[in-house]
Backbone bond lengths (Angstrom), bond angles and torsions (degrees), N, CA, C in turn:
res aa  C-N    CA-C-N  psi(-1)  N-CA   C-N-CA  omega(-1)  CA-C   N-CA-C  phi
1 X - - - 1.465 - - 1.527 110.24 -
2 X 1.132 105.45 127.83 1.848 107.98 171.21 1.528 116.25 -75.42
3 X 1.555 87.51 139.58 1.814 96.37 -173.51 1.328 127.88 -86.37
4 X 1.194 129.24 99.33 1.309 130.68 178.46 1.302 132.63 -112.04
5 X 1.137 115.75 122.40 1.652 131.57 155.51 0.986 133.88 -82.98
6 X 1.276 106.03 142.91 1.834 122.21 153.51 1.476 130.03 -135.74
7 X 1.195 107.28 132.55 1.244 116.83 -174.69 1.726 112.18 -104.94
8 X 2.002 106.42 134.46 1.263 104.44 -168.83 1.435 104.92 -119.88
9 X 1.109 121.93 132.38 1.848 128.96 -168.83 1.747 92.81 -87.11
10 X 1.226 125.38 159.38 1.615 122.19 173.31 0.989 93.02 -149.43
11 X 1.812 151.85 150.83 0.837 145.57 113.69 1.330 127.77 -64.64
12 X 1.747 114.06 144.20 1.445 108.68 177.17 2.169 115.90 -58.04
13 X 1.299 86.04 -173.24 1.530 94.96 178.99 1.262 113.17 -162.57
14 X 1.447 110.65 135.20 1.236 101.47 -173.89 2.061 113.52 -117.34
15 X 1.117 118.95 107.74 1.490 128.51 -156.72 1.413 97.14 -83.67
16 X 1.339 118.14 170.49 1.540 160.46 152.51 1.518 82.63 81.36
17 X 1.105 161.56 -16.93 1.015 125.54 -173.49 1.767 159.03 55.87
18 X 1.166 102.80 -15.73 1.501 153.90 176.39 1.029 116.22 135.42
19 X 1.428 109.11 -88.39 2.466 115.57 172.46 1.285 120.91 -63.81
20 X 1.869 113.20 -20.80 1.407 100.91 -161.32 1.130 115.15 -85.90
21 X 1.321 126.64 59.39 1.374 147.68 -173.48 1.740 97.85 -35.10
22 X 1.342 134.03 134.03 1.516 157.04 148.71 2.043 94.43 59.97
23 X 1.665 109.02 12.44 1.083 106.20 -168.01 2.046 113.31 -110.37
24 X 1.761 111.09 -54.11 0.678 112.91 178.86 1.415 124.71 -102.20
25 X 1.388 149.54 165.08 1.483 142.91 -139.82 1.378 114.99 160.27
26 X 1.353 128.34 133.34 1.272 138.89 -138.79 2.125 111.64 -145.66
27 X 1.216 106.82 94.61 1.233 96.16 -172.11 1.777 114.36 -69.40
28 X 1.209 121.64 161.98 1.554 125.87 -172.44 1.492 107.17 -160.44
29 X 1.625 105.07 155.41 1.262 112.07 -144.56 1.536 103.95 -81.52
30 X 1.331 134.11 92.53 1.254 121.85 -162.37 1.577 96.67 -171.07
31 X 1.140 141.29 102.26 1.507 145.35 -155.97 1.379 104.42 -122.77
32 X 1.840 100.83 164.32 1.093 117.22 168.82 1.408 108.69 -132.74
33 X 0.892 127.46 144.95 2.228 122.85 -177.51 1.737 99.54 -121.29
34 X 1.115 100.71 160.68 1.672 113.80 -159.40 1.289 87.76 -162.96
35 X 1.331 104.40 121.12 1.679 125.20 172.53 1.611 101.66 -118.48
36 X 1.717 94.23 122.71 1.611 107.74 175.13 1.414 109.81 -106.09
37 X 1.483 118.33 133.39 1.895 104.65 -160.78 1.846 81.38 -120.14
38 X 1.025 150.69 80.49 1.400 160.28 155.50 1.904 95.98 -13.72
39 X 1.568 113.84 122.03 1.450 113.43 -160.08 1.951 108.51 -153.05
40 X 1.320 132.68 143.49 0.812 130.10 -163.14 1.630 124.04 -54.53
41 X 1.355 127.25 143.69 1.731 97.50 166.49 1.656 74.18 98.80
42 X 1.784 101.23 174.91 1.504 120.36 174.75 1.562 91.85 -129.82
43 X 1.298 91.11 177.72 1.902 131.57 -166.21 1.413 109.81 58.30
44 X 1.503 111.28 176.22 0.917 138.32 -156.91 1.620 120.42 -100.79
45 X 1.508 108.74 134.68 1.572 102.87 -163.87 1.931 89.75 -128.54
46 X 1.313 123.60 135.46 1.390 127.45 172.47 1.292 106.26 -93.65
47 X 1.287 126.26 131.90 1.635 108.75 -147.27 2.250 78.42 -134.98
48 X 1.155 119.64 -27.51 1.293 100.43 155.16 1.706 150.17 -101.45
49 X 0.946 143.59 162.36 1.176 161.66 -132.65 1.712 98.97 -81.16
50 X 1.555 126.07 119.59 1.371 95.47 -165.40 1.636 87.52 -151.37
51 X 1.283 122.31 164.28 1.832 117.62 -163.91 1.284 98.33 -62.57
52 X 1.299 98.01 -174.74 1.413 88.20 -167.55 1.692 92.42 -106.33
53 X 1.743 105.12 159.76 1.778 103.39 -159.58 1.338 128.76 97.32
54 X 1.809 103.18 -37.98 1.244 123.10 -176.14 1.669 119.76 -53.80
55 X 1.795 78.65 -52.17 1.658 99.34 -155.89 1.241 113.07 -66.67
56 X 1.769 138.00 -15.75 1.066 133.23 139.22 1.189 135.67 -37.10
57 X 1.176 111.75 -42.82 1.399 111.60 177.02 1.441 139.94 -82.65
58 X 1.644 93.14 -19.17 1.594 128.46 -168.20 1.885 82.65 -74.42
59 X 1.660 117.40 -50.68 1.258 119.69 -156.54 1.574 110.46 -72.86
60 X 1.466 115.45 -47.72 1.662 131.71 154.84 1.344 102.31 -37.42
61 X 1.223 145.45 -60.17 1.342 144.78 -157.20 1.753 106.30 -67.37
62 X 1.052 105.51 -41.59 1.851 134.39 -164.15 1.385 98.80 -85.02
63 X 1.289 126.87 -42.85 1.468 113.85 163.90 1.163 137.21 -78.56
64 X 1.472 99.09 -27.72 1.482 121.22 167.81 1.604 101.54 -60.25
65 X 0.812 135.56 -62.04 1.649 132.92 -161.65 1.740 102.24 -83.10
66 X 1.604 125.61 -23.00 1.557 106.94 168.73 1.516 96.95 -96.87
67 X 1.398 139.71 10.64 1.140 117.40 161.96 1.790 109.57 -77.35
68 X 1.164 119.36 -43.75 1.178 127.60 -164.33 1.790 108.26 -83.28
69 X 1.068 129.98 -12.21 1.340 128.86 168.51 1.903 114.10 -101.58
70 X 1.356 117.22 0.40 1.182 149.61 142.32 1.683 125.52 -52.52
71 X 0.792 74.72 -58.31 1.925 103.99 159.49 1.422 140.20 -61.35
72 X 1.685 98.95 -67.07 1.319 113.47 151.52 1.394 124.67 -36.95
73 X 1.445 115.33 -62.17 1.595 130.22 -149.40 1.393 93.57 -86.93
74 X 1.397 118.59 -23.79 1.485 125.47 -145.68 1.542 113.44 36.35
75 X 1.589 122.70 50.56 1.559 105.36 176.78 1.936 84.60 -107.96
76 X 1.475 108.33 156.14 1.472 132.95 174.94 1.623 110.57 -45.35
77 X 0.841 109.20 106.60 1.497 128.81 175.85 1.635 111.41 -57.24
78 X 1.396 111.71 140.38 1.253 116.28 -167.32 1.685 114.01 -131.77
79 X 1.414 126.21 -167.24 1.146 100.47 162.28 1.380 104.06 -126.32
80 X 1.431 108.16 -175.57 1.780 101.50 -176.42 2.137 88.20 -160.94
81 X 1.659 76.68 168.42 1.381 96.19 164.43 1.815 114.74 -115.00
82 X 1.321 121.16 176.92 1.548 108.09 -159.46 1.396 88.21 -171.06
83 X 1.373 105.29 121.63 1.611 122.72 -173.79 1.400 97.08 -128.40
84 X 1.311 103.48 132.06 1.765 111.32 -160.12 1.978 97.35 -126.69
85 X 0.921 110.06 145.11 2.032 116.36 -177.19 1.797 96.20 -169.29
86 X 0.976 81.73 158.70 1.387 115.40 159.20 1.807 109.74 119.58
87 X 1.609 109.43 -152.54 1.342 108.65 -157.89 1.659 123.54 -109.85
88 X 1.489 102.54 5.70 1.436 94.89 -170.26 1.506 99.23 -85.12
89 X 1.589 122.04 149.91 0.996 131.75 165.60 1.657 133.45 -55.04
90 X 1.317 138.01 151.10 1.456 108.71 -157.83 1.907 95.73 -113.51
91 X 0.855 123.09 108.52 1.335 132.06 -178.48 1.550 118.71 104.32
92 X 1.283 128.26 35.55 1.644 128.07 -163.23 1.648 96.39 -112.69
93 X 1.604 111.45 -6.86 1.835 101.21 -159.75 1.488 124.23 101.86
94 X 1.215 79.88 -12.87 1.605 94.32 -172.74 1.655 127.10 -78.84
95 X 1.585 104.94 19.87 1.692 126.73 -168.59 1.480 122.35 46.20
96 X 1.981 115.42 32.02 1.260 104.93 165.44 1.641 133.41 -57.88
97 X 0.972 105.53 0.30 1.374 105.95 -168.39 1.751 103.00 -105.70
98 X 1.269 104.63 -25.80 1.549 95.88 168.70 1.317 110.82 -67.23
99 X 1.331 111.29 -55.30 1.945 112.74 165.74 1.489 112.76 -13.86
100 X 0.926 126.32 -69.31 1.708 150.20 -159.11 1.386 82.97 -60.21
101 X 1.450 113.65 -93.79 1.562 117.48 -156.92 2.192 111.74 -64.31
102 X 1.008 102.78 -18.80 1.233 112.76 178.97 1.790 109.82 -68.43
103 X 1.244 108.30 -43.26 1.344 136.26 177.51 1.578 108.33 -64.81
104 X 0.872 110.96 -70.89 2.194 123.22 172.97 1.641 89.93 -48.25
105 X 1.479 122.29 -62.77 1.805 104.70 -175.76 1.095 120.30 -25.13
106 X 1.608 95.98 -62.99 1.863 125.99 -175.05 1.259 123.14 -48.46
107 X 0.972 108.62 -38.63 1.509 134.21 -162.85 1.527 85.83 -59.50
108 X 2.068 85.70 -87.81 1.572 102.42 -166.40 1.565 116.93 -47.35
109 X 1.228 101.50 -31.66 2.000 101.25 -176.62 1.696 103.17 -40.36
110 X 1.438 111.41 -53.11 1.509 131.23 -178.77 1.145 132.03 -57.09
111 X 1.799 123.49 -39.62 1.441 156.58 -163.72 1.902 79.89 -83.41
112 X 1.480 105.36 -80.60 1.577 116.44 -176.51 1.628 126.61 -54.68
113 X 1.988 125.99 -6.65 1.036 129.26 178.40 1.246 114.24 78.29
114 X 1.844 114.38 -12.11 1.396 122.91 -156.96 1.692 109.33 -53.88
115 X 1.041 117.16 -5.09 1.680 122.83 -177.40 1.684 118.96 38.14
116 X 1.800 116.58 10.61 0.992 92.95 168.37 1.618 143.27 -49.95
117 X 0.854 113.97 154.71 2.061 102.55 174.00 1.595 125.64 -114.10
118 X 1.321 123.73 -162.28 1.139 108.58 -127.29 1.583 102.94 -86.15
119 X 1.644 118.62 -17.93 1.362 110.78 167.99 1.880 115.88 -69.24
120 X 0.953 107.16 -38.34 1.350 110.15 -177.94 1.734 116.50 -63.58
121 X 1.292 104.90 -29.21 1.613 111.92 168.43 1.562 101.50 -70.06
122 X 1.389 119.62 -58.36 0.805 139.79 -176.96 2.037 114.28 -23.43
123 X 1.756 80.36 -60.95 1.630 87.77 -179.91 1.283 122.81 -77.07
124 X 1.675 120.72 -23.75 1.198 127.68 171.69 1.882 107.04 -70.48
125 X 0.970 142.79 -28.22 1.255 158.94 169.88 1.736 101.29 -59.48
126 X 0.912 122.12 -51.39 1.968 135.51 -157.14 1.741 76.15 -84.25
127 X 1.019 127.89 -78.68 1.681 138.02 167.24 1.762 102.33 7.67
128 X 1.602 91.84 -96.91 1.442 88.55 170.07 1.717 135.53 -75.62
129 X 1.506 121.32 3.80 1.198 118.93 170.79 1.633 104.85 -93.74
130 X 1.374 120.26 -27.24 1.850 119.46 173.09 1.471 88.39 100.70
131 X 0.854 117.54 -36.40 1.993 108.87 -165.38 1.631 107.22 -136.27
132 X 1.246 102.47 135.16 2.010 86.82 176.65 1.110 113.14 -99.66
133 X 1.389 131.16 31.08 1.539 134.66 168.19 1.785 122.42 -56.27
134 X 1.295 114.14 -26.73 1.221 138.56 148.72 1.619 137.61 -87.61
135 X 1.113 93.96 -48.88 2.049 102.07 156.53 1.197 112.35 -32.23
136 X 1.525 110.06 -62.64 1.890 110.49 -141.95 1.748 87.54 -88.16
137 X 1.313 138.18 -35.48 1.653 110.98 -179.28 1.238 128.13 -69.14
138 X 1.741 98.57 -15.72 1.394 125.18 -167.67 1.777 104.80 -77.82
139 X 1.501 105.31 -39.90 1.401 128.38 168.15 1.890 118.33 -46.10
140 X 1.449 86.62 -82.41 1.664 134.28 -179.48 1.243 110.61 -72.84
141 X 1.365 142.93 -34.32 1.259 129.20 -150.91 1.618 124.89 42.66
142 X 1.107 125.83 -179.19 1.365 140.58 -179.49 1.625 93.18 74.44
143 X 1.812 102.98 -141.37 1.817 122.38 -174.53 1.828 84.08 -108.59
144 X 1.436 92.55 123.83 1.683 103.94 162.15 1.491 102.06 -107.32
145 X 1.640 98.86 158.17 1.730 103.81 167.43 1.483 91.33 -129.11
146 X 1.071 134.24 143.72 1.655 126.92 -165.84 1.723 106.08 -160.88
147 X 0.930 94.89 148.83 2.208 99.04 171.65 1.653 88.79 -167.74
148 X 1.223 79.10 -179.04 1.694 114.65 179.99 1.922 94.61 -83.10
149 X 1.686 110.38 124.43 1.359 112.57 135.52 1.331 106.72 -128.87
150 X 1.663 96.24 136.11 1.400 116.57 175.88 1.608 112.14 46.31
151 X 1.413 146.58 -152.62 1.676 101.84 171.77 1.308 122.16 -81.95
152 X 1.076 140.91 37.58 1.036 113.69 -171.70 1.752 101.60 -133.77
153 X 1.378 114.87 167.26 1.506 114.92 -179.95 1.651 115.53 -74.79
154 X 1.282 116.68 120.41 1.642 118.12 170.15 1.688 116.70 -99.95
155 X 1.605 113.65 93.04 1.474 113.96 -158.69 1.574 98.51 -117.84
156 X 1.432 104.63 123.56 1.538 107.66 165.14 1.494 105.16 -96.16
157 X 1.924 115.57 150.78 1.031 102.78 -165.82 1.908 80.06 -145.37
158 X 1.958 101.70 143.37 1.461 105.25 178.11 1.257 91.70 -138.46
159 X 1.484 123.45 148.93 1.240 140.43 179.89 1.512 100.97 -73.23
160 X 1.735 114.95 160.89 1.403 101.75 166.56 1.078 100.67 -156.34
161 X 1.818 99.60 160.31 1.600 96.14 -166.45 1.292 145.55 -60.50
162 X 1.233 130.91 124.58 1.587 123.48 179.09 1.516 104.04 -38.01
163 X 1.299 148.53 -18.25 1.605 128.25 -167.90 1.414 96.63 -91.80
164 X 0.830 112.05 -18.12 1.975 107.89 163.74 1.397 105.73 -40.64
165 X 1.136 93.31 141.48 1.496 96.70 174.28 2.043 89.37 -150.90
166 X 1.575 102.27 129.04 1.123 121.49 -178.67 1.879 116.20 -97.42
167 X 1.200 121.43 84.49 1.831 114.62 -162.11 1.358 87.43 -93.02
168 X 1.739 102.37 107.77 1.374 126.37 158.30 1.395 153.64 -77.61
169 X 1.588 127.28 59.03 1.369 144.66 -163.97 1.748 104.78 -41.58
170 X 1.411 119.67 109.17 1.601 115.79 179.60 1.329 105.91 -111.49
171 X 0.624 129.66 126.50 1.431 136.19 -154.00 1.846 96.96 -108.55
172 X 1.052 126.24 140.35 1.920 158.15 -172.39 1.892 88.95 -58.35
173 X 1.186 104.75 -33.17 1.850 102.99 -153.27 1.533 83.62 -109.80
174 X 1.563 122.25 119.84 1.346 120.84 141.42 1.752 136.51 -44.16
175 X 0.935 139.33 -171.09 1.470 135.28 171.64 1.647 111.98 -155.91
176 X 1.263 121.69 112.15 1.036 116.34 168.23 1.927 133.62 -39.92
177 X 1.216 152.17 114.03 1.164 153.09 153.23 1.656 108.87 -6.07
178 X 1.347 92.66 -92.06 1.555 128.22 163.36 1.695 111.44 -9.91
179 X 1.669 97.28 -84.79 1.633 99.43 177.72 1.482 100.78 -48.43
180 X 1.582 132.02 -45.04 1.438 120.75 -144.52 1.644 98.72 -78.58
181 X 1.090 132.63 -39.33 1.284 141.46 165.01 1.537 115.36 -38.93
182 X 1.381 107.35 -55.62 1.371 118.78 171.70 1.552 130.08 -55.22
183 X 1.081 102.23 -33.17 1.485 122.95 155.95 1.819 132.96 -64.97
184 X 1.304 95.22 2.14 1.839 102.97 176.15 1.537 100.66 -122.95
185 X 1.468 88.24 129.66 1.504 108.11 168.84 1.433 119.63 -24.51
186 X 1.938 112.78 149.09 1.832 95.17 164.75 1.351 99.95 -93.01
187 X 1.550 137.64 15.46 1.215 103.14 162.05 1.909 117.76 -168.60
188 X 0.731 141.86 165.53 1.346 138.65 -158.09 1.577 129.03 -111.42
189 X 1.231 131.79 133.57 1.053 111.20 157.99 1.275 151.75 -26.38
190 X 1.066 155.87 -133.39 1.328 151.53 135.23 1.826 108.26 -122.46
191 X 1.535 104.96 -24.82 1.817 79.16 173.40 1.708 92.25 -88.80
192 X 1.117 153.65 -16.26 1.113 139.20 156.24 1.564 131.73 -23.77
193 X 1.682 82.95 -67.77 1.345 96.83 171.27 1.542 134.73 -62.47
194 X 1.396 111.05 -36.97 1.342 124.79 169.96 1.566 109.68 -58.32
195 X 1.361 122.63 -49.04 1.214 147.21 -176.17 1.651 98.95 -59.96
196 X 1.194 140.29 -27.33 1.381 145.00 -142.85 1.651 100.47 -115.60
197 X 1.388 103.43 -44.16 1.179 105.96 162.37 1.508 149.85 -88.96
198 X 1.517 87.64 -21.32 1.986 100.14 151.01 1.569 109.15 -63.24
199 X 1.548 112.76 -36.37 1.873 84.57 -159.45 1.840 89.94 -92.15
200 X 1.134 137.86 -34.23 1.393 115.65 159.76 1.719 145.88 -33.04
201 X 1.553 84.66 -47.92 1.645 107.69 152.12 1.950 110.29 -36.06
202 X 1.203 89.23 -74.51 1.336 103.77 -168.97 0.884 135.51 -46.41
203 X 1.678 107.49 -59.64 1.541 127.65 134.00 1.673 134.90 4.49
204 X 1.459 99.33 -81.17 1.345 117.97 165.34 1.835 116.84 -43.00
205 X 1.479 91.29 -58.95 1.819 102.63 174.82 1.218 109.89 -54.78
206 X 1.151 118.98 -42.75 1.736 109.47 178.34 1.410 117.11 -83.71
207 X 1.146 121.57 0.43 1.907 113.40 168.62 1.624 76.04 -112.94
208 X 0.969 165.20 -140.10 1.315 154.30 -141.77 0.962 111.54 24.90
209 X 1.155 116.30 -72.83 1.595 133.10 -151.29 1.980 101.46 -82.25
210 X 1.244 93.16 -36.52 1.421 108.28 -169.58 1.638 124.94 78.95
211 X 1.344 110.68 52.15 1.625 149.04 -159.86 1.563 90.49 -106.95
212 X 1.295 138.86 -3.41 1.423 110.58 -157.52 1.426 126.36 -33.11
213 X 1.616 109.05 -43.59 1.849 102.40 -173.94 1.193 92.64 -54.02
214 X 1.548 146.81 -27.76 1.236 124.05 178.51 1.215 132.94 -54.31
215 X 1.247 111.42 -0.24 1.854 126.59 -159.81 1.428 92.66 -93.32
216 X 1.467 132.19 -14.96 1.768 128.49 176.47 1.388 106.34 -48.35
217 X 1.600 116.32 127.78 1.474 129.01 178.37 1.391 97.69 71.36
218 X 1.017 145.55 27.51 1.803 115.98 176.08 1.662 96.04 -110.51
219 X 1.576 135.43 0.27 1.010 100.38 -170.82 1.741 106.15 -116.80
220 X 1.251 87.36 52.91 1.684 100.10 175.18 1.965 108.98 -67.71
221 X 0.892 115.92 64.68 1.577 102.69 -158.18 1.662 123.24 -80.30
222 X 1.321 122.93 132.29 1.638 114.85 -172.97 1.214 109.95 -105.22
223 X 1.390 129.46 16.48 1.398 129.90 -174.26 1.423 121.50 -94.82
224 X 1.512 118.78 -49.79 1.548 131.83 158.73 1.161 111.33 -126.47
225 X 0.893 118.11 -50.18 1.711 94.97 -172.87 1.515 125.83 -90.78
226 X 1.151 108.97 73.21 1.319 138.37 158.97 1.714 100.48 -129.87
227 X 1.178 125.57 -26.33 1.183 111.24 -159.91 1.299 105.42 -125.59
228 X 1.108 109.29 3.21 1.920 117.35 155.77 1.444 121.78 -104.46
229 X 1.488 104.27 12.24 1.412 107.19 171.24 1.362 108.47 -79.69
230 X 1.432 131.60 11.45 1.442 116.69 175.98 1.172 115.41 -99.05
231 X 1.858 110.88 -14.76 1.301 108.81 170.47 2.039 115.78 -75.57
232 X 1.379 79.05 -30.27 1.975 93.23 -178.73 1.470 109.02 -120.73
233 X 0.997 123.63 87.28 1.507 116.15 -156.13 1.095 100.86 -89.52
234 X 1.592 125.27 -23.88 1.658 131.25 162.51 1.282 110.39 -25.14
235 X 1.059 134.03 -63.12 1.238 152.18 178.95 1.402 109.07 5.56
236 X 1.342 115.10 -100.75 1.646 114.89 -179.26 1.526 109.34 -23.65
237 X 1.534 109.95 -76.52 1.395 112.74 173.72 1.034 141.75 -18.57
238 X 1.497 114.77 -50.73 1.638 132.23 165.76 1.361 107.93 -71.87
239 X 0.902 125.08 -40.42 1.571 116.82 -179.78 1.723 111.75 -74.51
240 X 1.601 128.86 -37.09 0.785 134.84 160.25 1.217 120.02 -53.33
241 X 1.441 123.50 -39.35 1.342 106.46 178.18 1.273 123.96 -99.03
242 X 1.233 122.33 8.03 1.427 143.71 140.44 1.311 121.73 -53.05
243 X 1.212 136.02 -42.05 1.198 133.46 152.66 1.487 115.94 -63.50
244 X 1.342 126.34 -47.93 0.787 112.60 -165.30 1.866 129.50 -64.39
245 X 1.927 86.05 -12.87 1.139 84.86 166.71 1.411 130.31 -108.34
246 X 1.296 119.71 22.13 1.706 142.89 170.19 1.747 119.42 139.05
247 X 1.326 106.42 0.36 1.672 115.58 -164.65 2.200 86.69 -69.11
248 X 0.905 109.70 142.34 1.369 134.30 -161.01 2.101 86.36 -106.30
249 X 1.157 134.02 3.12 1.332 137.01 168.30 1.238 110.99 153.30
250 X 1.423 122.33 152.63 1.724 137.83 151.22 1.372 118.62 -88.82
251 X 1.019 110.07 158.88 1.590 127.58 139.68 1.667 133.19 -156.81
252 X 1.192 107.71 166.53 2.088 99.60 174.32 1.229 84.46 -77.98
253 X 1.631 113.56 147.89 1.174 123.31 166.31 2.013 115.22 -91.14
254 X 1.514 106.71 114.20 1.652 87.21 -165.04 1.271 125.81 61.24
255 X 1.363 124.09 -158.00 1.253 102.09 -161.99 1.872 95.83 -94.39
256 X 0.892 119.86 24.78 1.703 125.22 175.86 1.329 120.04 65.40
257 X 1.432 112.84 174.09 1.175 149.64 87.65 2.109 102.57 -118.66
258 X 1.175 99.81 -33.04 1.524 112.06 179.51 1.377 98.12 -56.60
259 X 1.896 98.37 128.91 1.372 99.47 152.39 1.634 104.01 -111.34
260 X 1.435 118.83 163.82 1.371 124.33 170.81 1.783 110.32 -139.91
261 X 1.611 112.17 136.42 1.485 121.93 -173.18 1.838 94.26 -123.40
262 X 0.843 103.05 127.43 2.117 111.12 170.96 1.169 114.02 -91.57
263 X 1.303 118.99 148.33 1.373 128.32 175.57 1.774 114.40 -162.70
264 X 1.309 104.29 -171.39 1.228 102.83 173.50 1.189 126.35 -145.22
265 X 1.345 112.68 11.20 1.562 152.98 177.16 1.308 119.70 -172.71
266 X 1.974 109.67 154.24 1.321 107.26 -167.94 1.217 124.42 79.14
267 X 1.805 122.83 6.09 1.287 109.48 -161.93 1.619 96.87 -64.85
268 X 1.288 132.05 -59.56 1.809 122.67 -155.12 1.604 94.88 -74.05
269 X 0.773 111.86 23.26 1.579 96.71 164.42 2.085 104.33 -109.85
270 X 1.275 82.76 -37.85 1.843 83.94 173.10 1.546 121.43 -88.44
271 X 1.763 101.39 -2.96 1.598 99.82 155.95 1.335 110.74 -76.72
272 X 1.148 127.79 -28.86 1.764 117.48 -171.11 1.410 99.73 -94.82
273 X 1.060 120.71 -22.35 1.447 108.95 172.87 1.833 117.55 -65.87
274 X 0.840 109.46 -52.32 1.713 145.15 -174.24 2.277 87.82 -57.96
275 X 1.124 75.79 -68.15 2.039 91.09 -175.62 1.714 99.49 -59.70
276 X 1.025 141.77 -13.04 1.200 142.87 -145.77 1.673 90.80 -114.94
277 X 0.882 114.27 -52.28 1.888 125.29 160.55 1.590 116.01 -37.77
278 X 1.999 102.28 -43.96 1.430 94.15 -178.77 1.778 94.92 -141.02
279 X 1.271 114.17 115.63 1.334 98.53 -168.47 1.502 104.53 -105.21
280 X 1.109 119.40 1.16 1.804 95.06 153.64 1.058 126.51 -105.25
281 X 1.117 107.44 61.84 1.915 121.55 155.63 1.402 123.40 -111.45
282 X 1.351 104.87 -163.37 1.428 124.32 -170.83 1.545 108.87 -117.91
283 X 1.573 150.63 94.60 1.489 140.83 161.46 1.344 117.81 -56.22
284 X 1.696 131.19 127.23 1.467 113.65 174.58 1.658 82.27 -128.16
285 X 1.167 85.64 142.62 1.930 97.61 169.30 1.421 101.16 -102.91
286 X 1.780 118.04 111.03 1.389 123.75 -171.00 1.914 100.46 -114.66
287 X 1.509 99.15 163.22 1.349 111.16 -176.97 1.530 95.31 -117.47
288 X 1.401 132.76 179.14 1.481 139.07 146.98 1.482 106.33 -52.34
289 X 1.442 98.42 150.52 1.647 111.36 158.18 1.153 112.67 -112.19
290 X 1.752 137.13 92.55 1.551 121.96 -152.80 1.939 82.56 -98.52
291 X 1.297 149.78 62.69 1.149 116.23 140.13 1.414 95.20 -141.75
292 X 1.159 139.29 3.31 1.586 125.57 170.02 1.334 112.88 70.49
293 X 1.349 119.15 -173.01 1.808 106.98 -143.48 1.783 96.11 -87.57
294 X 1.346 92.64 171.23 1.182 120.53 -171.80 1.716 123.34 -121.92
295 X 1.345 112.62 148.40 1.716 110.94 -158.71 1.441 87.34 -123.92
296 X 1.491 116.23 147.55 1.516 117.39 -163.76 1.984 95.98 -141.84
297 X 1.377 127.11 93.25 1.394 107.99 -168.64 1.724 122.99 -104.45
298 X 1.368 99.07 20.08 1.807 107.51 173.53 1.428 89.93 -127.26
299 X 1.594 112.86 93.22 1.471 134.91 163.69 1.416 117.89 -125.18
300 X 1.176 110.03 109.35 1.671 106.87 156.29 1.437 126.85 -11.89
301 X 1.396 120.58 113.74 1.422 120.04 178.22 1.603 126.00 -51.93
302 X 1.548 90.33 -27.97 1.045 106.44 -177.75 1.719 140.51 -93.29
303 X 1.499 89.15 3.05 1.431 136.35 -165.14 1.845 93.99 -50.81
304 X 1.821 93.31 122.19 2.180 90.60 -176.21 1.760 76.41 -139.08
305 X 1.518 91.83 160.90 1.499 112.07 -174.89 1.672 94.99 -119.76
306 X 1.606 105.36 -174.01 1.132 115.26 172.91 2.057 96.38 -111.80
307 X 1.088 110.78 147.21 1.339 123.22 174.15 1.466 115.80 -17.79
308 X 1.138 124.47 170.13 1.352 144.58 -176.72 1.405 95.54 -120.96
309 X 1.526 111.72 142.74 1.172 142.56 -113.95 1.806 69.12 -89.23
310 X 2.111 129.27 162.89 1.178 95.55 148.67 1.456 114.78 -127.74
């Protein structure tokens, strides 16, 4: 059998935005690459170097997503090896986990000829992530706004400007999804709610439109993050003092440990300000990624990375 690879580029993403709870999501320039080497025999072998703890999950994730596009396509399932690198952190919010399974879609779509495109990846991706708040920037690039109609994903997608600049607080301590989810109410007020959906509204219109200074004050959010500040209680603080030193808004990115403040000047001055709130982290000054991942098909079979970020 002839050996073939493909290698899939992903950029991270950073979702909810403040209100746009499991809706809105923002790709940024910060990747992960995943080399699929198509190999005799079935299942799955992790063939790079990964923290330790990781590699369970990296492998669960990887079967999970070629079992289910296996399925889909109904083409004959094979086995492979899967070498995973790059820089996004693995639990910060930062949509590593769409990377992973977004990547195995890609891969196999390519390995198998299956030529699906980009909504149909799209929906198989939302499938195993539960929400496409991370899928569709990860997909699409730029600012997506995305949900479920009927089954399938309905994602608007607007480019945004390179002078964005995204100053990204990563914080030393991961955060579970799971717990952080678990931690929001089942249900809301009504000025909450009203309130939740004006500043999402708004939100959207101003990366749409491409208004960002319009985004000042909108990311007051009452939906989660008020109530995942007990896992990151930094929170207010860092975002507050991010503004205070020119950041044009905050938010938790996803369900966090990452916080992120936008601007368009001043960013390293509102990284040390922002970092100065929590000083054992990491600052990255990020831009948009407006074209979403990328498929690479003259790769070394043998092709190994260095770890994923942890």
């Amino acid at each position: 059998m002839k050996t073939e690879s493909v290698a899939v580029t992903v950029p991270a993403s950073t979702s909810n935005l403040g209100s746009g709870f499991d809706t809105l999501g923002l790709a940024l320039n910060l990747y992960n690459r995943i080399v699929v080497t198509r190999t005799a025999g079935q299942g799955v072998r992790i063939v790079s170097a990964l923290p330790e703890g990781d590699d369970g999950q990296a492998a669960a994730m990887v079967a999970e997503a070629a079992k289910l596009f296996f399925q889909q396509t109904r083409r004959p399932s094979f086995g492979m090896e899967v070498s995973l690198s790059g820089d996004i952190p693995i639990a910060r919010g930062l949509g590593a986990s769409a990377t992973v399974r977004l990547s195995i879609l890609a891969a196999l779509n390519e390995l198998t000829r299956t030529r699906w495109n980009l909504q149909q990846l799209l929906d198989l991706a939302t499938a195993l992530e539960h929400h496409p708040d991370n899928a569709s920037p990860a997909v699409f690039g730029g600012f997506t706004v995305s949900g479920m109609v009927g089954k399938k994903v309905r994602c608007l997608r607007f480019p945004v400007s390179p002078r964005a600049r995204f100053v990204t607080l990563i914080p030393a301590f991961p955060l579970s999804t799971g717990k952080a989810r678990a931690l929001m109410p089942d249900g809301y007020s009504k000025a909450d709610t009203l309130h939740s959906l004006n500043r999402a509204a708004l939100i959207s219109a101003a990366f749409a439109s491409g208004a960002l200074e319009d985004l000042r004050g909108l990311f007051d959010d009452r939906v989660h993050q008020p109530y995942r500040e007990t896992m990151i209680p930094q929170l207010p603080r860092v975002i507050r003092a991010g503004e205070k030193a020119g950041a044009i808004g905050g938010w938790l990115s996803g369900a966090g440990s990452a916080i992120i403040c936008l601007t368009f000047q001043k960013a390293e001055r509102i990284a040390q300000a922002m970092q100065k709130q929590l000083p054992n982290s990491e600052v990255r000054i990020l831009t948009a990624e407006n074209e979403g991942f990328r498929v690479e098909t003259k790769v070394h079979p043998l092709a190994r990375g260095s770890c994923l970020s942890g």
